[in-house]
C-alpha positions as CSV (number, residue, x, y, z in Angstrom):
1,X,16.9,17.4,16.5
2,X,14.1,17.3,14.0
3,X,14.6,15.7,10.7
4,X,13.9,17.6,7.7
5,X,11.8,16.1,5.6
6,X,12.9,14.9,1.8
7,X,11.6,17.6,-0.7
8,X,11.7,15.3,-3.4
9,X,9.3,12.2,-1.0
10,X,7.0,15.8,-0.5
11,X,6.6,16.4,-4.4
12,X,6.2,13.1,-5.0
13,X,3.7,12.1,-2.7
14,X,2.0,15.5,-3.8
15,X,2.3,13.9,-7.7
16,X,0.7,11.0,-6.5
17,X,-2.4,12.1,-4.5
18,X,-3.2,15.0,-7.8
19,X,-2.8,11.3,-9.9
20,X,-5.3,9.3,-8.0
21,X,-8.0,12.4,-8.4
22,X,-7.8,12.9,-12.2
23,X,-11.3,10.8,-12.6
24,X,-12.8,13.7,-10.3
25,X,-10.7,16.8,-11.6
26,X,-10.7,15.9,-14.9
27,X,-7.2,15.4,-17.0
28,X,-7.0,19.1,-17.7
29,X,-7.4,20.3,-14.2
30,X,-4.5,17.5,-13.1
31,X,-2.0,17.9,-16.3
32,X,-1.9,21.9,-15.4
33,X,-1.1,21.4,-11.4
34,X,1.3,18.5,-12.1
35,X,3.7,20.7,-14.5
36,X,5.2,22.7,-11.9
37,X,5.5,19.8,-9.8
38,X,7.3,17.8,-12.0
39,X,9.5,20.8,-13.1
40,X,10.4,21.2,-9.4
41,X,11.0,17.6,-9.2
42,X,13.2,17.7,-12.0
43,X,15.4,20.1,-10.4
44,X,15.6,18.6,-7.0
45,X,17.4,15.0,-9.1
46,X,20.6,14.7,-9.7
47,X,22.2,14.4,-13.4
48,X,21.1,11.9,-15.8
49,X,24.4,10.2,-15.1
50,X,24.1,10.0,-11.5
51,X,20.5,9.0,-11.8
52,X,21.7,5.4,-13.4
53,X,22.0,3.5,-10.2
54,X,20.5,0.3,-8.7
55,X,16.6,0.9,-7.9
56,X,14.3,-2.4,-6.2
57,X,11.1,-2.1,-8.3
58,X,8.0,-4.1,-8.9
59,X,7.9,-4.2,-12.2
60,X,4.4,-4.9,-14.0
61,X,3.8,-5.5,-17.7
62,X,0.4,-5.6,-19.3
63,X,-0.5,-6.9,-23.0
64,X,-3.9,-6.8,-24.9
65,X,-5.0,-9.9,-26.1
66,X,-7.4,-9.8,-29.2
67,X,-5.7,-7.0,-30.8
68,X,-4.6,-8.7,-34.1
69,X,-8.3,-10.0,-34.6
70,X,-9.5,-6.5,-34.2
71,X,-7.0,-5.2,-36.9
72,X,-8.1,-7.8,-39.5
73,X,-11.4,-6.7,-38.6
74,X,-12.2,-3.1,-37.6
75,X,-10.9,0.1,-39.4
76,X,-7.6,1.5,-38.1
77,X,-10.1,4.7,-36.8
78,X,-11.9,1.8,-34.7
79,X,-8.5,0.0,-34.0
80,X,-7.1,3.0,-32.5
81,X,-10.1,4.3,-30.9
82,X,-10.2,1.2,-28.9
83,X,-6.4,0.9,-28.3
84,X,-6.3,4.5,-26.9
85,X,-9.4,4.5,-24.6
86,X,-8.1,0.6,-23.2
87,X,-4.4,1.8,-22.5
88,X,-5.7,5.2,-21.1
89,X,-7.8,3.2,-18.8
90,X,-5.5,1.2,-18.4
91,X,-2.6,3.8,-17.3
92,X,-5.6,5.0,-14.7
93,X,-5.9,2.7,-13.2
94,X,-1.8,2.3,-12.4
95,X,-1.8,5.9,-11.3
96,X,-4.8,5.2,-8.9
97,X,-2.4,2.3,-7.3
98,X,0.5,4.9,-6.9
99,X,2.5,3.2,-10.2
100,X,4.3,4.7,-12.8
101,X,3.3,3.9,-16.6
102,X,7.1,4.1,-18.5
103,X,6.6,2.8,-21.4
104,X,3.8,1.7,-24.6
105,X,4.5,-0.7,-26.5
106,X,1.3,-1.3,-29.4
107,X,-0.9,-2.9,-27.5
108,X,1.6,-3.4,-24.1
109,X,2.4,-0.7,-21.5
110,X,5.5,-1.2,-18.8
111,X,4.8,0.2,-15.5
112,X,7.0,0.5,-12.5
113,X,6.4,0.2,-8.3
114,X,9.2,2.2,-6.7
115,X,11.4,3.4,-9.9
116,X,11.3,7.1,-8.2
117,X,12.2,5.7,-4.6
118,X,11.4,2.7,-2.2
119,X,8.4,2.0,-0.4
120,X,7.1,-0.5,1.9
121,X,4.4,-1.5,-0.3
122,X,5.1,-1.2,-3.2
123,X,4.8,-5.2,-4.2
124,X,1.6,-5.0,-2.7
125,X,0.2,-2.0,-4.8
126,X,1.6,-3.7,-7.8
127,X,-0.1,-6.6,-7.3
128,X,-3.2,-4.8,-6.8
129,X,-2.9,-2.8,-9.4
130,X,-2.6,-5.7,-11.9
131,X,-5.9,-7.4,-10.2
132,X,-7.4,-4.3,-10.9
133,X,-6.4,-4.2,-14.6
134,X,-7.9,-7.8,-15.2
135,X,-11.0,-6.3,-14.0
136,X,-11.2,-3.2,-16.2
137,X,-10.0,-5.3,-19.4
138,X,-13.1,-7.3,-18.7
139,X,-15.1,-4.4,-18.7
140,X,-13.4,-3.2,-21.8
141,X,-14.3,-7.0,-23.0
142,X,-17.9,-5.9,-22.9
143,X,-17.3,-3.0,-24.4
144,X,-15.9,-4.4,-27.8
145,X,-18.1,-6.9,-27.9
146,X,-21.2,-4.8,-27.6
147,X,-20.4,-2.1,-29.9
148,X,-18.6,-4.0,-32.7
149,X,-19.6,-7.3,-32.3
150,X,-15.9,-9.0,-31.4
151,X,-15.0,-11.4,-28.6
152,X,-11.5,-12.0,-26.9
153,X,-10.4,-9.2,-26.0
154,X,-8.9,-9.3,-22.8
155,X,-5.5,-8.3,-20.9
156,X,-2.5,-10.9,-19.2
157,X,0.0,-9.6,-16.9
158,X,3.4,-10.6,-15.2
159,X,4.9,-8.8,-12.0
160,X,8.7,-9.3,-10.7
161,X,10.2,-7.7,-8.0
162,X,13.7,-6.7,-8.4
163,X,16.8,-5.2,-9.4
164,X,17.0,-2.6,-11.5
165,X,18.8,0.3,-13.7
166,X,16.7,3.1,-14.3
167,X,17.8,6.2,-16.2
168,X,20.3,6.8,-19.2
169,X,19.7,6.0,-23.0
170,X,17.0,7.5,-25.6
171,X,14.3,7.2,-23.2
172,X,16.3,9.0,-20.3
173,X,14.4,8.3,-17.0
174,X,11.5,6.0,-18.3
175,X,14.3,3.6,-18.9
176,X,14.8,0.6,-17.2
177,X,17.6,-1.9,-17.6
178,X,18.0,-5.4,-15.9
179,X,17.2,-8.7,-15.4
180,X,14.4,-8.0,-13.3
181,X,12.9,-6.4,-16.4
182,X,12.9,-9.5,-18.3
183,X,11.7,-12.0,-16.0
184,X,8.3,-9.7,-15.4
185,X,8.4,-9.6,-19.3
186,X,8.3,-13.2,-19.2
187,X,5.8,-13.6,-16.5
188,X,3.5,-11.5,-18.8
189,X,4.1,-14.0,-21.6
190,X,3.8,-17.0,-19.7
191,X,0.2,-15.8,-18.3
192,X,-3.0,-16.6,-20.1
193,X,-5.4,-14.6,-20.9
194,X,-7.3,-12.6,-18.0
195,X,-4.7,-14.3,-15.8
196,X,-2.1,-12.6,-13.5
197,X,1.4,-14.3,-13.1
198,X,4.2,-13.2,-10.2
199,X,7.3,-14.0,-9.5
200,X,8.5,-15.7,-6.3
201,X,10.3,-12.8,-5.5
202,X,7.3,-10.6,-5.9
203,X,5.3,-13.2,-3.6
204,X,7.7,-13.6,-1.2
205,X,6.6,-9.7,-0.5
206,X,2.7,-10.3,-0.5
207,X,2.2,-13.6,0.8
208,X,-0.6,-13.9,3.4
209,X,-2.3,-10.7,0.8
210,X,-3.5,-13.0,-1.7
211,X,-4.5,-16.0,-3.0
212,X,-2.5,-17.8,-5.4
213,X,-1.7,-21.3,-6.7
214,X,2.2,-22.4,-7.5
215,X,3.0,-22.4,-11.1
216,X,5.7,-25.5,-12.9
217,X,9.5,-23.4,-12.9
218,X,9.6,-21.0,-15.6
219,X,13.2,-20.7,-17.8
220,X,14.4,-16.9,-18.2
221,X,17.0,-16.3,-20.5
222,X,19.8,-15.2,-18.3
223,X,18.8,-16.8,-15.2
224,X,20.6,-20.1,-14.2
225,X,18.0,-21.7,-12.5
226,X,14.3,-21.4,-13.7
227,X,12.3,-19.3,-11.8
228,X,9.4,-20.1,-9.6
229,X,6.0,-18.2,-10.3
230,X,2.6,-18.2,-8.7
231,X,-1.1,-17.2,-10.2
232,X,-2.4,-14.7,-8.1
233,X,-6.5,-15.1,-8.1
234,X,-7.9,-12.3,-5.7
235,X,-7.0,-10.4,-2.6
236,X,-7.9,-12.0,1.2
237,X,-10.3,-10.4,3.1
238,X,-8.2,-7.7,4.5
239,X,-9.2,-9.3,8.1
240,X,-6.5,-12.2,7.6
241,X,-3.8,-9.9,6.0
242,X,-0.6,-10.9,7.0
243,X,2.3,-7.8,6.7
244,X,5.3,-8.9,5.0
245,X,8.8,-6.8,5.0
246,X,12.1,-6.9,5.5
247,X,14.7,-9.8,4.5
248,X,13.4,-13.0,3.2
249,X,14.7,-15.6,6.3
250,X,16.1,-12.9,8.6
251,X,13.6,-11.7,11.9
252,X,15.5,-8.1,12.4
253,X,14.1,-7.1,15.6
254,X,12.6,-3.1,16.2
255,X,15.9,-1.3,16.3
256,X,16.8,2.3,17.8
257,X,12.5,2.6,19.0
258,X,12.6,1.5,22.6
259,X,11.5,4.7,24.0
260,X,8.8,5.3,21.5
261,X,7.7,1.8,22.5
262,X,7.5,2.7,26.0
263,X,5.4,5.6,24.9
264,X,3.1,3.2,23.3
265,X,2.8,0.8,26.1
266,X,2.7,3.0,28.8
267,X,-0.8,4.8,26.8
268,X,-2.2,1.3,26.9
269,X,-2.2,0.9,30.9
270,X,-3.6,4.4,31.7
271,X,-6.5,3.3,29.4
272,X,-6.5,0.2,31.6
273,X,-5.9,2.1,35.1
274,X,-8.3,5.3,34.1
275,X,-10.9,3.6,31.1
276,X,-10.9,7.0,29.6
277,X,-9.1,7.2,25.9
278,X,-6.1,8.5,24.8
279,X,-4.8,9.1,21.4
280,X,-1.0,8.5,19.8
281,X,-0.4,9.6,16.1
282,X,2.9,8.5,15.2
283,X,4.5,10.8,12.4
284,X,7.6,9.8,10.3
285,X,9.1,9.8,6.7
286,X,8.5,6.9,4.4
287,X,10.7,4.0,5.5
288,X,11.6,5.5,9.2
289,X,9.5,2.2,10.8
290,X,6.2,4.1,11.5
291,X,4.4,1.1,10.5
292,X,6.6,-1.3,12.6
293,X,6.4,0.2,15.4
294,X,2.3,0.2,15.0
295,X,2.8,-3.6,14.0
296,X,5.0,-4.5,17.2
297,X,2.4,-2.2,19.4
298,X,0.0,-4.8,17.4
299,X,2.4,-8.1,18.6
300,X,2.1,-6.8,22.3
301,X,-1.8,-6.7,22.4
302,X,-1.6,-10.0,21.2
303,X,0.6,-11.1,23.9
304,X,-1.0,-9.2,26.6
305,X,-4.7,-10.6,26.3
306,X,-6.5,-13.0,23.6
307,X,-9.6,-11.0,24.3
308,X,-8.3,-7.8,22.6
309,X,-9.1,-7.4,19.1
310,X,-7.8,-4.4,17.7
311,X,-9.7,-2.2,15.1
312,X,-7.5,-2.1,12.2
313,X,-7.6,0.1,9.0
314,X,-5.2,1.8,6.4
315,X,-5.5,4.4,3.6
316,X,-3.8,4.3,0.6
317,X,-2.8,6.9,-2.3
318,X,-6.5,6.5,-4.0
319,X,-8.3,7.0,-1.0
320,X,-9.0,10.5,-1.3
321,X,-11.3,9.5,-3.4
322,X,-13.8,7.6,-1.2
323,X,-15.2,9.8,1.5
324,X,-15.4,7.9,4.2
325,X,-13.2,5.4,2.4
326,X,-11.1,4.8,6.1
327,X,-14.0,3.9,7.9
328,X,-15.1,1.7,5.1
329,X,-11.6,-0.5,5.5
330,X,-12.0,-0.4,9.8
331,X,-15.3,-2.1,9.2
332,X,-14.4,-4.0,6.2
333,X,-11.4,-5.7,8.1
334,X,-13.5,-6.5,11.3
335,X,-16.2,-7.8,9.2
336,X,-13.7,-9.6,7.1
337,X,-15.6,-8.0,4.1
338,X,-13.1,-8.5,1.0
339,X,-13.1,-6.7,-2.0
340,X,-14.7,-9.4,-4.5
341,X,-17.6,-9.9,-2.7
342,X,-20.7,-9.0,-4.5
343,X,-22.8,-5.8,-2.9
344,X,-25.4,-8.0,-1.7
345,X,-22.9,-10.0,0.3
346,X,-20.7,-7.0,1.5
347,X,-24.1,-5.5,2.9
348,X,-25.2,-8.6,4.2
349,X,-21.5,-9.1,6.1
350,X,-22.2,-5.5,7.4
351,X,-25.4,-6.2,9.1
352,X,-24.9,-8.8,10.6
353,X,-21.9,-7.8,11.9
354,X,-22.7,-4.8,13.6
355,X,-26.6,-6.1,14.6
356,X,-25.0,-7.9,17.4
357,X,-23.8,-4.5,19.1
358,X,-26.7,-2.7,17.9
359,X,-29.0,-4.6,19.6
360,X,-31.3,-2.6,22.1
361,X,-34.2,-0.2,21.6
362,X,-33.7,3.1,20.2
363,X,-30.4,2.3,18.9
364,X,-29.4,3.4,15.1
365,X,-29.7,0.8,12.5
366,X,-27.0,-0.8,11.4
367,X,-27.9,0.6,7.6
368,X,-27.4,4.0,8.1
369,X,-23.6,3.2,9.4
370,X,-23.4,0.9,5.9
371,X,-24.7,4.0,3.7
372,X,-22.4,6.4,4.6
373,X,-19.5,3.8,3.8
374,X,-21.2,3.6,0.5
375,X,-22.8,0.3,0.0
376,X,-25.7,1.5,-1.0
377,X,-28.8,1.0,1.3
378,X,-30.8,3.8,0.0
379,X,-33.6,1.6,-0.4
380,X,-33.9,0.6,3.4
381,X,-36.5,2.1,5.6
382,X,-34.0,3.5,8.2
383,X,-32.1,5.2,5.6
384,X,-34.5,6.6,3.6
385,X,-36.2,8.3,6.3
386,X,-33.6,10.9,6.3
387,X,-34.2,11.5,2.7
388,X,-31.7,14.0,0.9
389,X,-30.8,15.0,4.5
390,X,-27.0,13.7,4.5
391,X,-25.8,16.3,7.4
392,X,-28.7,14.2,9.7
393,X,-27.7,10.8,7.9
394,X,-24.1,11.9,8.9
395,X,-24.3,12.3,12.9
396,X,-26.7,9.5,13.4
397,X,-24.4,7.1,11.1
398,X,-21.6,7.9,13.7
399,X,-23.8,8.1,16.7
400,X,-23.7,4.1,15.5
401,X,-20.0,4.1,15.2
402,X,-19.6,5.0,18.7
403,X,-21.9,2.9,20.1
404,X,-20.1,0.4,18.6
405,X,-16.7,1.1,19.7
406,X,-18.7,1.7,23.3
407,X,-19.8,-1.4,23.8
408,X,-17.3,-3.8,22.1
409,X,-14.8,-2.1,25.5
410,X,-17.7,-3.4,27.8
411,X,-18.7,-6.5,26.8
412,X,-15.2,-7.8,25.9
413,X,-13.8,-6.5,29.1
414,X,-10.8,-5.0,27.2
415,X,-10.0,-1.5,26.1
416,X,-11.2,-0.5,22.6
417,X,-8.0,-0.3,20.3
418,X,-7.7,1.6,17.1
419,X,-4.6,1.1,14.8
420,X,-4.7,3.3,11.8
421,X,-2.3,3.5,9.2
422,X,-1.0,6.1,6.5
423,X,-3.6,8.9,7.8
424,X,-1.5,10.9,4.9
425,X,-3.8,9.6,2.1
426,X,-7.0,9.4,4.1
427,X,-10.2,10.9,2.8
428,X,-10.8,14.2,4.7
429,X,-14.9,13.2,5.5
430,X,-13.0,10.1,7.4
431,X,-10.4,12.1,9.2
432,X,-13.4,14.5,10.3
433,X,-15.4,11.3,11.6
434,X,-12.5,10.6,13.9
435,X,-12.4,13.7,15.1
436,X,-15.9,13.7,16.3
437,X,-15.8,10.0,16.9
438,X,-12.8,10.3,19.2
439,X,-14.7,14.0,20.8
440,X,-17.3,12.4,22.0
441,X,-15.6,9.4,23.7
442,X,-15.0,10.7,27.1
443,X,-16.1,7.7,29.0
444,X,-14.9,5.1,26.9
445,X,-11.9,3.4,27.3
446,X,-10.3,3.5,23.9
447,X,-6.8,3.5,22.5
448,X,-6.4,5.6,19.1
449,X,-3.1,4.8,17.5
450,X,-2.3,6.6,14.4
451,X,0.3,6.5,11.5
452,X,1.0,9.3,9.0
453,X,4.1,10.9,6.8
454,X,4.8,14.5,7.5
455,X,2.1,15.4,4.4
456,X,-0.6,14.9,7.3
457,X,0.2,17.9,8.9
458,X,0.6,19.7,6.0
459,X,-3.1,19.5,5.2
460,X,-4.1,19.5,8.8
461,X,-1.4,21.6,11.0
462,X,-3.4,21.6,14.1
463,X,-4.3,17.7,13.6
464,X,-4.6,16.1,17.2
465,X,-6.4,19.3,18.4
466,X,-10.0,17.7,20.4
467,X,-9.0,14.3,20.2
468,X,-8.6,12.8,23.8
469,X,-5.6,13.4,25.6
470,X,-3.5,13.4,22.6
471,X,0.1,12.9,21.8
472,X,2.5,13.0,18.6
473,X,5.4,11.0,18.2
474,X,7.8,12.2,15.6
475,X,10.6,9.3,14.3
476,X,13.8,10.6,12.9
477,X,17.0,8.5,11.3
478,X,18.5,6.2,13.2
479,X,21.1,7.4,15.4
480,X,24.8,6.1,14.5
481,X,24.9,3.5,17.2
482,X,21.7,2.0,16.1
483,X,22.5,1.8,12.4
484,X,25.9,-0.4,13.4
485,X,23.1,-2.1,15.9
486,X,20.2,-2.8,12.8
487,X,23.6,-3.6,9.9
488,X,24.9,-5.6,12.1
489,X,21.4,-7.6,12.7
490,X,21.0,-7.5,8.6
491,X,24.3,-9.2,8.0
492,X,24.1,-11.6,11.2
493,X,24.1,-14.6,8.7
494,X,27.5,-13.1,7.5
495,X,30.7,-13.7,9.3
496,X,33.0,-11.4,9.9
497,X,31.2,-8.7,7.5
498,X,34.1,-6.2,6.0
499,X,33.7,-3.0,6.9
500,X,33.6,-1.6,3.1
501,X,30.4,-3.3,3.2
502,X,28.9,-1.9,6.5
503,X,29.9,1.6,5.7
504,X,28.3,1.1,2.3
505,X,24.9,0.1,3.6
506,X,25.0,2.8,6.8
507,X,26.0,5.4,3.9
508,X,23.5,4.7,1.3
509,X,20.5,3.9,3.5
510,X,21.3,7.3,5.9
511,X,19.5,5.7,9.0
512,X,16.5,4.8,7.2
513,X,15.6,1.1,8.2
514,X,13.8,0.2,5.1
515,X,16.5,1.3,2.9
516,X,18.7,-0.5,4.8
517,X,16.7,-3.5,4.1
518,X,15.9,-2.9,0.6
519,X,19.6,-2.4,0.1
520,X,20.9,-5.7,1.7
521,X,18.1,-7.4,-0.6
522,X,19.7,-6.1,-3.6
523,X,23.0,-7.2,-2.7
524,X,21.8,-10.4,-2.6
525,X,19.2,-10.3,-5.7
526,X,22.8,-9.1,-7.4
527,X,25.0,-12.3,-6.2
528,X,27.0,-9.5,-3.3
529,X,25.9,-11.5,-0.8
530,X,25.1,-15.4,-1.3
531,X,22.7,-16.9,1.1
532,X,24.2,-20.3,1.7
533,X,22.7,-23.4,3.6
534,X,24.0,-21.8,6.9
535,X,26.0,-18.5,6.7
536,X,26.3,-16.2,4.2
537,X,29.2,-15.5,2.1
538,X,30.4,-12.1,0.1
539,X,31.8,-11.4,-3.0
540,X,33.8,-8.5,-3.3
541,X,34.8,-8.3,-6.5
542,X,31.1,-8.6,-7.4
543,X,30.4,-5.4,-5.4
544,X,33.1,-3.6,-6.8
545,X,31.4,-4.4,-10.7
546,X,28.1,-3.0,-9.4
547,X,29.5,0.2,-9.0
548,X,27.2,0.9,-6.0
């Protein structure tokens, strides 16, 4: 039986992708499509007083430092022309990482990771997101500076992860209410300026993403202990990023996916008995375990031969806007080209990183793959031989590609492996590229594995069609037996767990693993559960005051 998809994931995920193209629509454009989306959305949630329930969020606060000086110095016009264009900027830029901007504040803003429903990365997007707003307060820096003359301005900003209450009071749904809300508002104050500050709980999610430096213990009022924090400085080379989910100190094993494991395995050996490709695209809801599943495929390359270095890349909710943009993070994760290197070094990482495959006469030059990723080799004989000719530029760019992918199964002796991720938000010039990529592989032995949310099929209902011996995978809930099988792993540190407690979390989380997950983590962020220095132990009267 085929699960329905959730209307409300569909609209927002549709709200999201129309956010993250308002620099190439234009606000107008994007304000008149997102009315009736939102009204619809509206509709589909339940009364304000049902909507007041516990929510796991990433919360982000941002606050402009320099204001005051300006205000002692500039007009109020001037003030306010600055303020607006910084915090419009600013709320971009939140919307390009799939965030929600609740609240201003003067010269603040509040945003939220996951206030309108979990996700797997939603840490990780927050984090980005508040890299990316050191960078464009920088740039708004330069800005003041240069048309009136006045240094310091710049941005802090603190990220927690946790608990929260959303919905209710004067501001009805951009309310939140918590703990969780306070401790990112400290981390905000704690930061200096241009500096980005996180919570232990919010690294415990993103470690092995970024790196960061341990900060002293921090005292929040209303926490009993103080509370660990960590300066995040940039993002690792997406190469050595290291996925992190699930329950801090718990390994939950793959639950309820054996046969779609089989599938997965058993596509791997005909490539290896045949060496002709095959293709797998793996379609599920958010939080069904489409990305697991891809990661444990990932754990049994590993295991199977050392030699084997899969070819890894993801899209994310701003990708749309980067044709080509999937390609660029495949190449940019081999490479172990990261996102603060300069242009000069990303192009130098490219070139000598492909030169080694691209090696005999008459092959295409390694440039040619680097400008249609966009960094910019316009000026490099190869490249500009083609001129204004971008069709030509096109086919002989990916004529590279697959020479690449050709020869890195021959002369490693293993079967070229593709893992891509999220193929929902790809760019559609990227998605076209695999199909032609993936066409004209008929001899090479070369595993395609694919993620995507129902919204892939959506755009592209015949998606599969010319790729090589191609199958989909559809994941559904978890059937009853496995969600006692994956509760009973997620409260294995609990003796004897009551069954009020396992009927709550098999309820609430409705065969979803990740809301399972997310759920047990709040019981604990809420003092339900209490990890102790062996087993766990549960308060019921505290999950009776949560009202969950």
């Amino acid at each position: 039986m085929t699960h329905a998809p959730d209307p409300r994931q569909s609209l927002q995920d549709a709200i999201q992708a129309l956010e993250s193209q308002r620099a190439l629509l234009g606000e107008a454009v994007v304000d008149a499509a997102l009315g009736p989306l939102r009204e619809r959305l509206a509709a589909l949630r339940p009364a304000a007083a049902a909507q007041r329930q516990l929510r796991q969020v990433s919360v982000l606060f941002l606050d402009i430092v320099g204001s005051t000086r300006m205000t002692q110095q500039l007009d109020p016009e001037e003030v306010q022309q600055v303020m607006d264009g910084a915090l419009a900027s600013f709320t971009s830029v939140v919307r390009q990482h799939a965030g929600e901007v609740l609240q201003y504040a003067g010269d603040s803003l509040l945003a939220a990771f996951g206030a309108d429903g979990a996700r797997e990365d939603d840490a990780e997007r927050a984090v980005r997101a508040g890299l990316a707003l050191l960078l464009q307060a920088l740039h708004w820096g330069r800005l003041v500076q240069q048309q009136h003359g006045l240094q310091g301005f710049n941005a802090r900003v603190g990220i927690h992860t946790g608990s929260v209450l959303r919905g209710g009071g004067v501001d009805e749904e951009n309310t939140l209410r918590g703990l969780a809300v306070n401790i990112a508002a400290r981390m905000e104050q704690a930061s200096a300026p241009g500096t980005l500050r996180v919570s232990q709980d919010t690294w415990a999610l993103v470690r092995g993403l970024f790196v960061a430096e341990p900060q002293a213990p921090l005292q929040v009022k209303g926490c009993d202990e103080p509370i660990t924090s960590w300066l995040v400085q940039r993002a690792l080379p997406r190469a050595f990023a290291l996925s992190s989910r699930g329950v801090e100190g718990l390994q939950t094993p793959l639950v309820g996916r054996s046969a779609e494991v089989a599938q997965l395995r058993a596509a791997l050996e005909a490539v290896l008995q045949t060496g002709r490709p095959r293709a797998l695209t793996v379609v599920a809801d958010a939080g069904l375990g489409k990305s697991r599943l891809l990661h444990d495929f990932q754990g049994h390359l590993a295991a199977h031969t050392s030699r084997l270095r899969p070819l890894l890349a993801r899209a994310h909710p701003g990708s749309a806007l980067q044709p080509y943009g999937l390609l660029r993070d495949l190449l940019s994760r081999r490479l172990e080209i990261a996102d603060s290197d300069s242009a000069d070094l990303a192009r130098s990482k490219l070139v000598q990183g492909l030169a080694p495959w691209l090696d005999q006469a008459g092959d295409p030059a390694p440039e040619l793959v680097g400008q249609l990723i966009g960094l910019d080799f316009a000026a490099h004989p190869a490249v500009a031989l083609f001129g204004s000719d971008a069709r030509l530029l096109r086919n002989r760019a990916l004529s590279a590609l697959r020479t690449f992918l050709q020869r890195v199964a021959t002369r490693e002796g293993t079967p070229a492996v593709m893992l891509l991720d999220d193929l929902q938000w790809a760019d559609d010039a990227s998605l076209d590229a695999l199909q032609d990529l993936l066409g004209h592989a008929a001899e090479t032995p070369l595993l395609l594995l694919m993620g995507a949310r129902p919204g892939l099929l959506e755009r592209r209902a015949d998606w599969g069609q010319g790729l090589p011996a191609h199958e989909r995978i559809t994941l559904t809930p978890l059937s009853e037996t496995d969600r006692h099988a994956l509760t009973a792993q997620l409260l294995s540190r609990l003796p004897r767990p009551p069954a009020a407690l396992l009927q709550l979390i098999e309820q609430r989380a409705e065969g979803n693993p990740f809301y399972a997950e997310e759920l047990v983590k709040m019981l604990l962020d809420r003092g339900v559960l209490h990890r102790g220095s062996g087993a766990w132990t549960f308060n019921e009267e505290r999950l009776q005051s949560e009202r969950l």
